[in-house]
Backbone of each chain as ProteinMPNN parsed JSONL, in Angstrom:
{"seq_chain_A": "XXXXXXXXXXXXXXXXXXXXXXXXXXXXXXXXXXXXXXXXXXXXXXXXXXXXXXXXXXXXXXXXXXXXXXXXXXXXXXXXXXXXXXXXXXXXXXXXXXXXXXXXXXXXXXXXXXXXXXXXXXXXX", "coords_chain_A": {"N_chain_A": [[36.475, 158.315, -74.054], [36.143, 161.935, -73.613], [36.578, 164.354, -75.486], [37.104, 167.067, -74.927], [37.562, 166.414, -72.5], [40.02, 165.188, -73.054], [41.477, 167.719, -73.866], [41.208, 169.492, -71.652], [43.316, 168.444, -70.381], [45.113, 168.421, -71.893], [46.726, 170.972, -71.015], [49.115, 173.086, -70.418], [50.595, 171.566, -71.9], [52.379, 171.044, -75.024], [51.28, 171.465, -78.156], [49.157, 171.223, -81.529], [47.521, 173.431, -83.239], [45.034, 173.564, -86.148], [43.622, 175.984, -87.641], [40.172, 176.297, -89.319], [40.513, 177.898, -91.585], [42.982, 176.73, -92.591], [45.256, 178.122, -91.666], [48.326, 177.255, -88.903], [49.127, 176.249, -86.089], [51.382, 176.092, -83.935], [52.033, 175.929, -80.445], [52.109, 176.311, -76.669], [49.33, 174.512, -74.595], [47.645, 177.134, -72.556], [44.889, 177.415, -71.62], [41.305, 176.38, -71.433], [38.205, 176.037, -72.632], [33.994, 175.083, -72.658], [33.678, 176.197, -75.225], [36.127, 175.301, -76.97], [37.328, 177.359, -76.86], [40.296, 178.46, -76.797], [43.775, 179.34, -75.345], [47.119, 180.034, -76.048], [50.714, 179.861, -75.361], [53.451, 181.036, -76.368], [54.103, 181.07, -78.933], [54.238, 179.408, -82.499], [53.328, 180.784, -85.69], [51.852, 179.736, -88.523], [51.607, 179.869, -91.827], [48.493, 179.529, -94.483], [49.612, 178.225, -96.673], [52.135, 177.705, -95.547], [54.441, 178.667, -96.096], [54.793, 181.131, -94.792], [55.923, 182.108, -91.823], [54.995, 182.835, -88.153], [56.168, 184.305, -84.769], [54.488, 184.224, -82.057], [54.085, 185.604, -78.988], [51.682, 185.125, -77.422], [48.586, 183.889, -77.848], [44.854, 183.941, -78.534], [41.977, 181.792, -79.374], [39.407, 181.261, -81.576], [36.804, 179.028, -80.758], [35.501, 177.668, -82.858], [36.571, 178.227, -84.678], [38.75, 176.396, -85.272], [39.759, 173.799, -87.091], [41.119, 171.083, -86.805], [42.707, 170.076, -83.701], [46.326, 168.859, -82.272], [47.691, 166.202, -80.225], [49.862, 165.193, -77.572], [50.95, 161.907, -77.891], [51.407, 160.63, -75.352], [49.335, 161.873, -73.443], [47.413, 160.807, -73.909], [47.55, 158.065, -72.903], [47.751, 159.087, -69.58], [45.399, 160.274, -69.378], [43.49, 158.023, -69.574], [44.682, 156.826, -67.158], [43.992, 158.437, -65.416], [41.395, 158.641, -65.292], [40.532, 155.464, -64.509], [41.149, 155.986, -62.192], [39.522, 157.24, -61.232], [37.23, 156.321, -61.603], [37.554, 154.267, -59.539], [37.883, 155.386, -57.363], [35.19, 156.963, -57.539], [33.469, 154.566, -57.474], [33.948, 153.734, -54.962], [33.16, 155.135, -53.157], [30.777, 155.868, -53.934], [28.942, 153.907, -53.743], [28.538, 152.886, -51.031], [27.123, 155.327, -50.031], [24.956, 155.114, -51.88], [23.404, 153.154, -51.003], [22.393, 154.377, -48.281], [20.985, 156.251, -48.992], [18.709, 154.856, -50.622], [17.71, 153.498, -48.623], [16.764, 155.045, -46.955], [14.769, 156.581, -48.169], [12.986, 154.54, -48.834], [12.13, 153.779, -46.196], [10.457, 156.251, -45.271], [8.658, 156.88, -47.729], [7.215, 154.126, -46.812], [6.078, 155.134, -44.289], [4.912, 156.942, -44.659], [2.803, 156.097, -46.351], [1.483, 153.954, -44.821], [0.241, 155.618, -42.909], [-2.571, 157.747, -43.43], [-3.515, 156.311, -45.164], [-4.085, 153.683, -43.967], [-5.477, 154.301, -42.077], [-7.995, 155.786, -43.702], [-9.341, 153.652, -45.113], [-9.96, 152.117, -42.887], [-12.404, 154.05, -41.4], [-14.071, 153.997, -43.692], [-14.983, 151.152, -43.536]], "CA_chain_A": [[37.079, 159.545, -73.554], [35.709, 162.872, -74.139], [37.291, 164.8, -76.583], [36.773, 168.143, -74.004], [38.67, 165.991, -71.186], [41.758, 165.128, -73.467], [42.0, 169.115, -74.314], [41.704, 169.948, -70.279], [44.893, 167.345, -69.58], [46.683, 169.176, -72.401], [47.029, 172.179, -70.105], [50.193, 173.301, -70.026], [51.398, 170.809, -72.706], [52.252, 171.153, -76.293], [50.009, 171.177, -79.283], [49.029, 171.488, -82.41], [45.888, 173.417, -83.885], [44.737, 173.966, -87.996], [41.958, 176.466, -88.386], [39.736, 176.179, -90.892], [41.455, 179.045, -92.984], [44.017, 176.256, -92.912], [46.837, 178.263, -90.871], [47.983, 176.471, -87.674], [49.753, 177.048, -84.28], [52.675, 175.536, -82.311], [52.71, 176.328, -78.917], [51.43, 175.481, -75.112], [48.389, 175.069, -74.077], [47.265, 177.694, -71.12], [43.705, 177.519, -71.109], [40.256, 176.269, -72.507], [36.934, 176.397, -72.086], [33.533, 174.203, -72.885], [33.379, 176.446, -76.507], [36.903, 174.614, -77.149], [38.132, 178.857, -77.045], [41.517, 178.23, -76.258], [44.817, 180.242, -75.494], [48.531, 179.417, -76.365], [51.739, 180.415, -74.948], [54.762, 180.774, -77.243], [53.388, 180.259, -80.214], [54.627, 179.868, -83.907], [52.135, 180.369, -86.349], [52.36, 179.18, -90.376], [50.801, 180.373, -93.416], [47.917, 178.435, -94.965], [50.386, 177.588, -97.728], [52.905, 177.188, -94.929], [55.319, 179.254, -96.209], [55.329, 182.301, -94.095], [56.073, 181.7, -90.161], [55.016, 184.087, -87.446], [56.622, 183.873, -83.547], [53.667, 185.052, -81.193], [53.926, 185.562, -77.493], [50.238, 184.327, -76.997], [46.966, 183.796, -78.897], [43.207, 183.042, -77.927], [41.739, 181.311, -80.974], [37.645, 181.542, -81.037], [36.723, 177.639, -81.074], [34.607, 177.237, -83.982], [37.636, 178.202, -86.207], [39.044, 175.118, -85.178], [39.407, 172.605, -87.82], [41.683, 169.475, -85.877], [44.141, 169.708, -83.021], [47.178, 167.348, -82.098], [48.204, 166.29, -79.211], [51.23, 164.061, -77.512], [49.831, 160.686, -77.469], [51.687, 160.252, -73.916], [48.227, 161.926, -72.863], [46.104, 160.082, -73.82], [48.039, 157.433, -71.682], [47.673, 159.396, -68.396], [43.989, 160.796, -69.238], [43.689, 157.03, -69.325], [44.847, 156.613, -65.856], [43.343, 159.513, -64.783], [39.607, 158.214, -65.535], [40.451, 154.854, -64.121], [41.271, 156.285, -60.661], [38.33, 158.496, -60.335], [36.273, 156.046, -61.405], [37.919, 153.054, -58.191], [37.43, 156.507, -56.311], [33.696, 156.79, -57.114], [32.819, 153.203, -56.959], [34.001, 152.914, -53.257], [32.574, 156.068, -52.075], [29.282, 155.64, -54.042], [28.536, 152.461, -53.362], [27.863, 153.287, -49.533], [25.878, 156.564, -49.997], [23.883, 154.909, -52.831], [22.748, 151.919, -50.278], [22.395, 154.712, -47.589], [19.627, 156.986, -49.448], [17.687, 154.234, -50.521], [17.409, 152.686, -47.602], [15.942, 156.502, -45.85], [14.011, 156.771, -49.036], [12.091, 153.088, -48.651], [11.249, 153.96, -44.949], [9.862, 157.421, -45.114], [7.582, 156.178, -48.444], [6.266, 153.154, -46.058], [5.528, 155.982, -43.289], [3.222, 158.076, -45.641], [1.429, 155.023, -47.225], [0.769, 153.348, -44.261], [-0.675, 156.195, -41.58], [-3.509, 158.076, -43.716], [-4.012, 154.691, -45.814], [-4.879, 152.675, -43.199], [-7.459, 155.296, -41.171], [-9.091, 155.696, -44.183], [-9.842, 152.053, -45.145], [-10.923, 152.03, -41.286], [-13.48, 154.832, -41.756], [-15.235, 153.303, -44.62], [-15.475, 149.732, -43.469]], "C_chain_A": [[36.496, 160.744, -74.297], [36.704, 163.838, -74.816], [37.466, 166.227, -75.588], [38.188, 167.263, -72.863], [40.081, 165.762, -71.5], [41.871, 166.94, -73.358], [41.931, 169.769, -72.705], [43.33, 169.265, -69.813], [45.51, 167.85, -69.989], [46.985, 170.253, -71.83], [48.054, 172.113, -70.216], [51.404, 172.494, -70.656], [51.524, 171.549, -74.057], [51.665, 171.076, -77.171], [50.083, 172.37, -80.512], [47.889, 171.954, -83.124], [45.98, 174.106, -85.167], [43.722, 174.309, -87.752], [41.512, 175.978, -89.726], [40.014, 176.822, -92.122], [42.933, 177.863, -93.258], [45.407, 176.963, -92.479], [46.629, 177.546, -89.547], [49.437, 177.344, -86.87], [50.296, 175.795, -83.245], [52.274, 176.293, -81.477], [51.466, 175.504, -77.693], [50.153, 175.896, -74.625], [47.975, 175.65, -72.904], [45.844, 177.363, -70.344], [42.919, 177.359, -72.443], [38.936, 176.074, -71.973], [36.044, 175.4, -72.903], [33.587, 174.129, -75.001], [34.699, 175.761, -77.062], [37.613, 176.225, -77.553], [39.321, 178.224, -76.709], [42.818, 179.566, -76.369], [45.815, 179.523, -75.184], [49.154, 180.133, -76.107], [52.875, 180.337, -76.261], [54.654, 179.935, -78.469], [54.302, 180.565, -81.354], [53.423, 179.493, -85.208], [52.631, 180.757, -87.645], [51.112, 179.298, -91.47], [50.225, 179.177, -93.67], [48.622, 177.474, -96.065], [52.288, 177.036, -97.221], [54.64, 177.615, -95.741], [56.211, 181.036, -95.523], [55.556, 181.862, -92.012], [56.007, 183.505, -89.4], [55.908, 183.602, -85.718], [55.672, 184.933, -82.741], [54.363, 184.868, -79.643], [52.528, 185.023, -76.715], [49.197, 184.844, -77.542], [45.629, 183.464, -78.646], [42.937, 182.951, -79.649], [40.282, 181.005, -80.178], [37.402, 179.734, -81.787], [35.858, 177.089, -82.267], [35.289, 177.673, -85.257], [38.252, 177.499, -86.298], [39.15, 174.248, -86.331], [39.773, 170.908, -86.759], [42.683, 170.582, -84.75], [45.006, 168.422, -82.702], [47.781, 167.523, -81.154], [49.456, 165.229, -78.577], [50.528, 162.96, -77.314], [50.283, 160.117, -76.069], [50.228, 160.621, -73.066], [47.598, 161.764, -72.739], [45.869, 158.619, -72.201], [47.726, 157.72, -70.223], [46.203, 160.236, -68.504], [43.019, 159.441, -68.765], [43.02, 156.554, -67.628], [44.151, 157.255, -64.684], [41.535, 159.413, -64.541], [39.628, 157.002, -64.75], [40.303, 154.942, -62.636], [40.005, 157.02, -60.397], [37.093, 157.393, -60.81], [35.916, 154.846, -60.023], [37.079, 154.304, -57.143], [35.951, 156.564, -56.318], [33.211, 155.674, -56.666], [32.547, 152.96, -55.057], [33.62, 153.958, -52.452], [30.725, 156.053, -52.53], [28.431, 155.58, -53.592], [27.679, 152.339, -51.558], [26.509, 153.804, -49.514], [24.834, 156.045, -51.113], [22.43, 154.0, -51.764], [22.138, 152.818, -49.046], [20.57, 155.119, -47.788], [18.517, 155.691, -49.807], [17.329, 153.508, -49.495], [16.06, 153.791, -46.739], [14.657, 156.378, -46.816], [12.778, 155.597, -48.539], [11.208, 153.673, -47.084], [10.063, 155.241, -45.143], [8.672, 156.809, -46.259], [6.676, 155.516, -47.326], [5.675, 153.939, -45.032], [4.438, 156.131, -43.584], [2.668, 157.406, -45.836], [1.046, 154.329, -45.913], [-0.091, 154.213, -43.233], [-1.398, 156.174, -42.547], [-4.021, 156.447, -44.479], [-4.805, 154.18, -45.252], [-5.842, 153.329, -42.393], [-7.848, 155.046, -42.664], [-9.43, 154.595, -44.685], [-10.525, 152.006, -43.822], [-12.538, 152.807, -41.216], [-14.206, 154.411, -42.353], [-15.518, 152.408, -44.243], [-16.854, 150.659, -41.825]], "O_chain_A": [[36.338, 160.649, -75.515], [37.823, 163.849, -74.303], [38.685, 166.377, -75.676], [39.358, 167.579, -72.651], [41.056, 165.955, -70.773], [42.615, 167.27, -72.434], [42.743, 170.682, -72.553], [44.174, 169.702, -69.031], [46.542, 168.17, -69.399], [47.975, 170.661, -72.438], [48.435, 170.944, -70.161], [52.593, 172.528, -70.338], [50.864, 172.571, -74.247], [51.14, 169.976, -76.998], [50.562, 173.498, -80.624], [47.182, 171.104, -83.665], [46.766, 175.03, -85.376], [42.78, 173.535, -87.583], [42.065, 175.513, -90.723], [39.836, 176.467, -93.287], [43.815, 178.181, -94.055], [46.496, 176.515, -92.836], [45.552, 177.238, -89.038], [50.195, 178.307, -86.984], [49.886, 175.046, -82.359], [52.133, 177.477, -81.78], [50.557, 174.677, -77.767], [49.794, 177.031, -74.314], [47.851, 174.839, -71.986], [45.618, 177.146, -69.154], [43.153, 177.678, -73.609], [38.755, 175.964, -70.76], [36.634, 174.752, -73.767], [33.57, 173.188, -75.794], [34.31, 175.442, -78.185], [38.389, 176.271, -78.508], [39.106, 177.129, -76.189], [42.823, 180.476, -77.197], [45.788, 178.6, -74.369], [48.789, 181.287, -76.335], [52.881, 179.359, -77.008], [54.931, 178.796, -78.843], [55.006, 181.573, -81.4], [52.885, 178.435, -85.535], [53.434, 181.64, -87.946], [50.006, 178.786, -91.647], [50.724, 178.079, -93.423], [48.316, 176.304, -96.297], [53.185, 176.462, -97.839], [55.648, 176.915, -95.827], [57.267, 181.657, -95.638], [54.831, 181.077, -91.401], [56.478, 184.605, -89.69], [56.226, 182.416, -85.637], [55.897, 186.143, -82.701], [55.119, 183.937, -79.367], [52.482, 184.596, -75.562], [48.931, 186.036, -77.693], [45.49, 182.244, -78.561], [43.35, 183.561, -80.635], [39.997, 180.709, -79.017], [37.718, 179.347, -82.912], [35.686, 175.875, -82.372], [34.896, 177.591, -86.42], [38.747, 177.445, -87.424], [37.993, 173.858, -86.489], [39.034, 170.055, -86.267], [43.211, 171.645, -85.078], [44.608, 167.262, -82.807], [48.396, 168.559, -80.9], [49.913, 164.436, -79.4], [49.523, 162.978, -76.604], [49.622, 159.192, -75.596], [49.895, 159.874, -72.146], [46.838, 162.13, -71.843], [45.065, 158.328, -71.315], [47.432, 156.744, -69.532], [45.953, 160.906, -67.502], [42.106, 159.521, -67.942], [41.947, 156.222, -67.124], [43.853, 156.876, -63.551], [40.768, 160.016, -63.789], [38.673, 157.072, -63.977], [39.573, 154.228, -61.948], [39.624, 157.31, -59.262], [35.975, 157.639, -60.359], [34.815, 154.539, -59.566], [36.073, 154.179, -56.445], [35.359, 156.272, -55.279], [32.578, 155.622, -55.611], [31.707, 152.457, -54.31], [33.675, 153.875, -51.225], [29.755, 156.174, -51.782], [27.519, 156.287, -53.163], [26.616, 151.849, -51.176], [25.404, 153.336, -49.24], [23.789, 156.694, -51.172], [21.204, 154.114, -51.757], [21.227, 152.181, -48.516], [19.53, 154.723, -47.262], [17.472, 155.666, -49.157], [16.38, 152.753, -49.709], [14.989, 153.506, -46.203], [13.571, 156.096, -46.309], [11.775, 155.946, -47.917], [10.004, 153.899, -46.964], [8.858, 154.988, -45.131], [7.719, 156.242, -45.723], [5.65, 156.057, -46.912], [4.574, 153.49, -44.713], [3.349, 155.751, -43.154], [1.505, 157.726, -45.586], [-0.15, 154.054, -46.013], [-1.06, 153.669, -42.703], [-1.457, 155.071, -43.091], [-4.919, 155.717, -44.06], [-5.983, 154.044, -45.583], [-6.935, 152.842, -42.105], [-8.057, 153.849, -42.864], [-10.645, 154.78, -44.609], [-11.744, 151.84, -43.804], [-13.594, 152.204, -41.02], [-15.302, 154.265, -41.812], [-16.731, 152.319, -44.431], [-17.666, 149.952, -41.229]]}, "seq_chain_B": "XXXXXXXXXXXXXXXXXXXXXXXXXXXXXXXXXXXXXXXXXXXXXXXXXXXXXXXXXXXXXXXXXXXXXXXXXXXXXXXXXXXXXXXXXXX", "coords_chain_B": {"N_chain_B": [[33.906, 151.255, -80.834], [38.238, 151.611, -79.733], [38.282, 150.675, -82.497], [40.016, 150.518, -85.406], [38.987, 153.294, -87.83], [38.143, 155.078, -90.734], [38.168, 158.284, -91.731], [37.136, 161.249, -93.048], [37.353, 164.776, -93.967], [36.264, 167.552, -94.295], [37.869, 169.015, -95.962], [38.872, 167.375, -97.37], [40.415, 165.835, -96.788], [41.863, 162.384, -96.184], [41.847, 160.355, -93.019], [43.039, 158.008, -90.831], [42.552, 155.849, -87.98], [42.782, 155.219, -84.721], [39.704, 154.69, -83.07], [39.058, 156.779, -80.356], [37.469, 158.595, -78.579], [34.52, 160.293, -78.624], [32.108, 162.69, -78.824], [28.916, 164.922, -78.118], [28.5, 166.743, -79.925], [29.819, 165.504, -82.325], [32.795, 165.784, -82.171], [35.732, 164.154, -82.226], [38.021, 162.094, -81.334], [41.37, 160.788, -82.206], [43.476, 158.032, -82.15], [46.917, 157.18, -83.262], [46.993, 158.189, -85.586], [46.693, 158.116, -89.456], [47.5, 159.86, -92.35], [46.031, 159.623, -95.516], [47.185, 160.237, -98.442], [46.171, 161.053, -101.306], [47.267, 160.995, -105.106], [47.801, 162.063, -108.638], [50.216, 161.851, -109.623], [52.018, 160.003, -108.338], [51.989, 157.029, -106.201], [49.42, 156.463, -103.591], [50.421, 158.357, -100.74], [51.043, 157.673, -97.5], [51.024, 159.012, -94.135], [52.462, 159.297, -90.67], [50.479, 160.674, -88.216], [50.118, 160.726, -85.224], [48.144, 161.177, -82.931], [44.67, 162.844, -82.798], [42.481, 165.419, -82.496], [39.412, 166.075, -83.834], [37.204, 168.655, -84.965], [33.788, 168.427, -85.071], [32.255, 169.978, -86.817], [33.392, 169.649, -88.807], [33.938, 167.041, -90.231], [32.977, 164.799, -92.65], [32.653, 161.864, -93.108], [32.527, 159.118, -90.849], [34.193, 155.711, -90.586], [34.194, 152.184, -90.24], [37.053, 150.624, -90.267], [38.043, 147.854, -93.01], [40.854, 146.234, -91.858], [41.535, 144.104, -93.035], [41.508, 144.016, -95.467], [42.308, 146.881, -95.833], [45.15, 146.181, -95.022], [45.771, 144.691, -97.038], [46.14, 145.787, -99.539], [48.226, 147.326, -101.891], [48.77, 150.546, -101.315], [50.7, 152.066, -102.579], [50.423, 151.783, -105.004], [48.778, 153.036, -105.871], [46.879, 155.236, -108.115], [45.278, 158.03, -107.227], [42.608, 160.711, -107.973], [43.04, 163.438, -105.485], [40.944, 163.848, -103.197], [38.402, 167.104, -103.202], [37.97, 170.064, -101.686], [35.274, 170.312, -99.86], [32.079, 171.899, -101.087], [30.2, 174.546, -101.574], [26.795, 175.042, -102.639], [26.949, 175.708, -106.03], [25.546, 177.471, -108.006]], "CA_chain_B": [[35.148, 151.775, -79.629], [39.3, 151.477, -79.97], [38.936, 149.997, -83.357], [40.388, 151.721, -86.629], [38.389, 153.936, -88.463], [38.671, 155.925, -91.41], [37.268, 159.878, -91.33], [37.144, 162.074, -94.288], [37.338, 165.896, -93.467], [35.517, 168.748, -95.24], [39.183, 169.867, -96.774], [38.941, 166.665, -98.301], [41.7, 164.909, -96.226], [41.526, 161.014, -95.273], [42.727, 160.147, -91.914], [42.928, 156.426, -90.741], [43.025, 156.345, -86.476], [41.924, 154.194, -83.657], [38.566, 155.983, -82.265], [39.244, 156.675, -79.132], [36.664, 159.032, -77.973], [33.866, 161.376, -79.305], [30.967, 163.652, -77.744], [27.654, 165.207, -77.901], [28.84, 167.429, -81.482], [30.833, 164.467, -82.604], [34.16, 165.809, -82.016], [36.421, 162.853, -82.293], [39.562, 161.813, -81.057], [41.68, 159.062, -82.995], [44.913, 157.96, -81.942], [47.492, 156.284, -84.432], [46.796, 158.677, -86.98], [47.732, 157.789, -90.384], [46.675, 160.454, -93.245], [46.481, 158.603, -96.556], [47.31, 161.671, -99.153], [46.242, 160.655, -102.95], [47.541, 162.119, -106.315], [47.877, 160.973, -109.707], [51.613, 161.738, -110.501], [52.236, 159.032, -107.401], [50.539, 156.06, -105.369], [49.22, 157.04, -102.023], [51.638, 158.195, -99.435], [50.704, 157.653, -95.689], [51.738, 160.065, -93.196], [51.3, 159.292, -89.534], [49.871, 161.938, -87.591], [49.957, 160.665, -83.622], [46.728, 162.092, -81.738], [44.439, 164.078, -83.535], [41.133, 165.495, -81.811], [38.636, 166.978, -85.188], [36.077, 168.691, -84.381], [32.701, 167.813, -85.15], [31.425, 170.698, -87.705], [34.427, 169.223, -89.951], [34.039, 165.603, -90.553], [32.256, 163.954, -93.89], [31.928, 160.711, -92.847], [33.495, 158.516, -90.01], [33.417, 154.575, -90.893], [34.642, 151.295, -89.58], [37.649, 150.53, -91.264], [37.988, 146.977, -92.928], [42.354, 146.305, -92.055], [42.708, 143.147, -93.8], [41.277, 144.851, -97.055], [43.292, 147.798, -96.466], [46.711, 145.975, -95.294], [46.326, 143.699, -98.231], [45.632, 147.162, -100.556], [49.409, 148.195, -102.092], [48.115, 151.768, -101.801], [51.361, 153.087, -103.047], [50.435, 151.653, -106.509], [47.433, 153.725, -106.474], [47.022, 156.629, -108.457], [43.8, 158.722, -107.68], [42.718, 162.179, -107.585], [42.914, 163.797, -104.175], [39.357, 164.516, -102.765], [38.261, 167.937, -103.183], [37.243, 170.34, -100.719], [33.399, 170.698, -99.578], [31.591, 172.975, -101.911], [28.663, 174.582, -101.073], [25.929, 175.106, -104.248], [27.45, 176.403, -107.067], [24.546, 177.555, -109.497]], "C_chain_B": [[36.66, 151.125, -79.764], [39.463, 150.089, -81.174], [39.123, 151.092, -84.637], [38.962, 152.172, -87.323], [38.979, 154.658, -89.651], [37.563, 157.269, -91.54], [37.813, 160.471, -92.417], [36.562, 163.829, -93.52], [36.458, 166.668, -94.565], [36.45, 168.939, -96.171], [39.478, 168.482, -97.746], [40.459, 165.466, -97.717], [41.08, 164.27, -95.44], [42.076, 160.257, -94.52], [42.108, 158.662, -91.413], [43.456, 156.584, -89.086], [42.194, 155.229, -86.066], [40.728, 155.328, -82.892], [38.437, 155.48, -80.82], [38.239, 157.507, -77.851], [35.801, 160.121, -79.352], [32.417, 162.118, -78.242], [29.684, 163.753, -78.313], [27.775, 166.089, -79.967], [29.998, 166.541, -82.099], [31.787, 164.724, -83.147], [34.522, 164.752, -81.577], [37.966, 162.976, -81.608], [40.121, 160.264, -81.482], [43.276, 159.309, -82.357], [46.117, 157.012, -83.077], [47.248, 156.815, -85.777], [47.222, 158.029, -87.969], [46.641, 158.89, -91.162], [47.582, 159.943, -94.313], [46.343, 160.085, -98.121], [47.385, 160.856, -100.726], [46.787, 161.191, -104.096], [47.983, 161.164, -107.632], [49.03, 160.836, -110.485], [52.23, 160.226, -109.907], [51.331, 158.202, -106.586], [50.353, 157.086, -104.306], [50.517, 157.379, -101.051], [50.678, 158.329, -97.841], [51.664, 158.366, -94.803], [51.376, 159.7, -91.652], [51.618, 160.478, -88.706], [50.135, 162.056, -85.855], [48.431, 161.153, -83.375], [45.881, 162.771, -82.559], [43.136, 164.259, -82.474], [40.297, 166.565, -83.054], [38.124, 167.492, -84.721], [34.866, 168.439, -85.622], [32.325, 168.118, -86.622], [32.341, 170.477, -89.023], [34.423, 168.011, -90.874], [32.648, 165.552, -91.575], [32.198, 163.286, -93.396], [33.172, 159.72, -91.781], [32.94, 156.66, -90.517], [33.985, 153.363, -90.348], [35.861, 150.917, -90.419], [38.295, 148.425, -91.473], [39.778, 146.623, -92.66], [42.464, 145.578, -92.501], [42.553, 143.494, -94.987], [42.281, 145.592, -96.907], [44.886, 147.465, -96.451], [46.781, 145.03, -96.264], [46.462, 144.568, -99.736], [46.924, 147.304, -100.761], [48.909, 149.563, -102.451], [49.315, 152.498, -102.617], [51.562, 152.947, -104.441], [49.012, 152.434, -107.078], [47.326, 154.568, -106.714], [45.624, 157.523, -108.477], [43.435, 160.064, -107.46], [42.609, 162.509, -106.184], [41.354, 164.006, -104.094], [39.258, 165.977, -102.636], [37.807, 168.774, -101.869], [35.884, 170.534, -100.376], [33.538, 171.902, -100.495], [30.351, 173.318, -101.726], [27.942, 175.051, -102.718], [26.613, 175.784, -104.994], [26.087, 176.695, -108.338], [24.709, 178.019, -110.641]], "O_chain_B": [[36.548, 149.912, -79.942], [40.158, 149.076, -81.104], [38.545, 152.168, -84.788], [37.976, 151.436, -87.321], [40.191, 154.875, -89.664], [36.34, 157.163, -91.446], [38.973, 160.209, -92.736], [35.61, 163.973, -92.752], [36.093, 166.15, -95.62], [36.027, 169.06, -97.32], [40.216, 168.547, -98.729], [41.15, 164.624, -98.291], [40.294, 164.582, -94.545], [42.828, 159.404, -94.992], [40.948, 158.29, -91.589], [44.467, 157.229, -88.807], [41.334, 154.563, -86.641], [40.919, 156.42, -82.357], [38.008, 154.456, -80.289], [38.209, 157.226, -76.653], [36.204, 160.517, -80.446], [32.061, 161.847, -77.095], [29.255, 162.809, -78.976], [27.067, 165.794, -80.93], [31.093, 167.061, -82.312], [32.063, 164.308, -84.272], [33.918, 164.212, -80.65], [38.738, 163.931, -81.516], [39.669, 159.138, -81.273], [43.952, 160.322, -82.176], [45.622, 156.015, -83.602], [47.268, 156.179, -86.831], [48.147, 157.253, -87.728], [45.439, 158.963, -90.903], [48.8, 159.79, -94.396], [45.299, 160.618, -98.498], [48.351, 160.243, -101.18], [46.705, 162.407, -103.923], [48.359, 159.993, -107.653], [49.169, 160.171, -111.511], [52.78, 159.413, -110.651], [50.175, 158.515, -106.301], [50.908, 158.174, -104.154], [51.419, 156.591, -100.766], [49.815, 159.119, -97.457], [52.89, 158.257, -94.814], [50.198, 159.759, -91.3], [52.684, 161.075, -88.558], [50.309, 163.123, -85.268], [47.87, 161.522, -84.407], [46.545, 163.533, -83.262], [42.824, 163.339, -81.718], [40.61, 167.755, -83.114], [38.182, 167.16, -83.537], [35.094, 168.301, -86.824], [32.114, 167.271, -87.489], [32.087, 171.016, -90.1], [34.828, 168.005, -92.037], [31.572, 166.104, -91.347], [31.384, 163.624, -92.537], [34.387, 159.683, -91.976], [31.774, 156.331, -90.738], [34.654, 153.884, -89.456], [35.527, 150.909, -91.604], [38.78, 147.776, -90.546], [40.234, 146.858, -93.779], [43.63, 145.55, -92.894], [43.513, 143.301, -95.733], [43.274, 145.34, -97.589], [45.733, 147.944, -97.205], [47.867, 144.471, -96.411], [46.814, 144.065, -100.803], [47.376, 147.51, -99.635], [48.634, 149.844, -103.617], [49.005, 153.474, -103.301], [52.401, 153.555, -105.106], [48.437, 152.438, -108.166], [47.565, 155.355, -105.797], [44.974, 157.705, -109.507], [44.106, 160.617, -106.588], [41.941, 161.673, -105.576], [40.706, 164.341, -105.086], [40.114, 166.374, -101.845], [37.263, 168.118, -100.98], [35.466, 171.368, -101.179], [34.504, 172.639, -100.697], [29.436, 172.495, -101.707], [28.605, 175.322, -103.719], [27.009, 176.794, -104.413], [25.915, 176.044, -109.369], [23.813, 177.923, -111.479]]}, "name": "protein", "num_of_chains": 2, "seq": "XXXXXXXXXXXXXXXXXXXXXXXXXXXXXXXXXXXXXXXXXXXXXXXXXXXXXXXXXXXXXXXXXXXXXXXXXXXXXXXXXXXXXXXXXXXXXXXXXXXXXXXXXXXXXXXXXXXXXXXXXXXXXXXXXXXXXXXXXXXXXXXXXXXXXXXXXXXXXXXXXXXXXXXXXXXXXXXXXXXXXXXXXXXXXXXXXXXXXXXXXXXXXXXXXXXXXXXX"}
């Protein structure tokens, strides 16, 4: 599982992120992007020494200040599920169109190689 | 793939997880956290964590972790200094 695809599922869930300054941040995740930028709803954010508490209304945090986040492990469960189905889903739509193209592919090849091919072998003999 | 590991952070904290995924900048994801917190007034205490996802530009070293060594280990008789944080050159 990609570490990117758990942090899309947490959308709209709960979580936990520790910058590297060592302060961190309760609240919900709204939104994130490939840089792992992210923004939080209803946040409470705690002193590196975790003695001061703030109560935000919402935060974008620039992803490379990141140290860890934490997430509910119920999601992993349904990210899970969520990969299994899309991958039944590709298999059985694939699987067709894979057998389809190579099949067009094979003919058209044998087209080209056999017209000019065979005149010119004819010509020379 | 979904066997324990143990991962050592830059900040010097050693987290014990099932590796459950990682990427292209080997951001990780472990599930089953446990962080094993050292000090020399007391043995080890273990904390578990649930979920964690690191990222990449953080992690010292990720490694296979042996469990019958460590569940046969009484870590809470062990007294050792905590690991420090990364230090960059000091001249």
């Amino acid at each position: 599982m990609l570490p990117l695809s758990l942090l899309k599922a947490a959308q709209g869930k709960p979580m936990m992120v520790e910058l590297k300054n060592g302060e961190s941040f309760n609240g919900h995740l709204i939104d994130c992007d490939t840089f792992m930028n992210i923004t939080l709803r209803e946040v409470y954010q705690t002193s590196a020494d975790s003695d001061r508490f703030w109560k935000l209304k919402e935060v974008y945090i620039r992803g490379s200040t990141i140290k860890y986040l934490q997430v509910q492990p119920a999601l992993l469960d349904s990210v899970k599920e969520e990969q299994q189905r899309a991958r039944e889903a590709g298999r059985s739509n694939a699987g067709g169109q894979r057998g389809g193209r190579g099949m067009n592919r094979g003919n058209a090849r044998g087209r080209v190689r056999g017209g000019p091919g065979a005149r010119g072998r004819g010509r020379g003999g | 793939m979904e066997k324990r590991v143990l991962l050592v952070m830059q900040d010097g904290r050693v987290v014990m997880g099932i590796l459950v995924g990682w990427d292209q900048k080997s951001n990780i994801i472990l599930s089953e956290c446990i962080e094993r917190r050292f000090s020399l007034e007391s043995g080890a205490v273990d904390t578990s964590l649930g979920v964690y996802m690191v990222k990449g530009d953080q992690i010292c070293l990720v490694g296979e972790l042996d469990t019958g060594v460590d569940d046969a280990t009484q870590w809470s008789e062990i007294r050792a200094e905590p690991l420090p944080a990364l230090r960059y050159g000091e001249t």
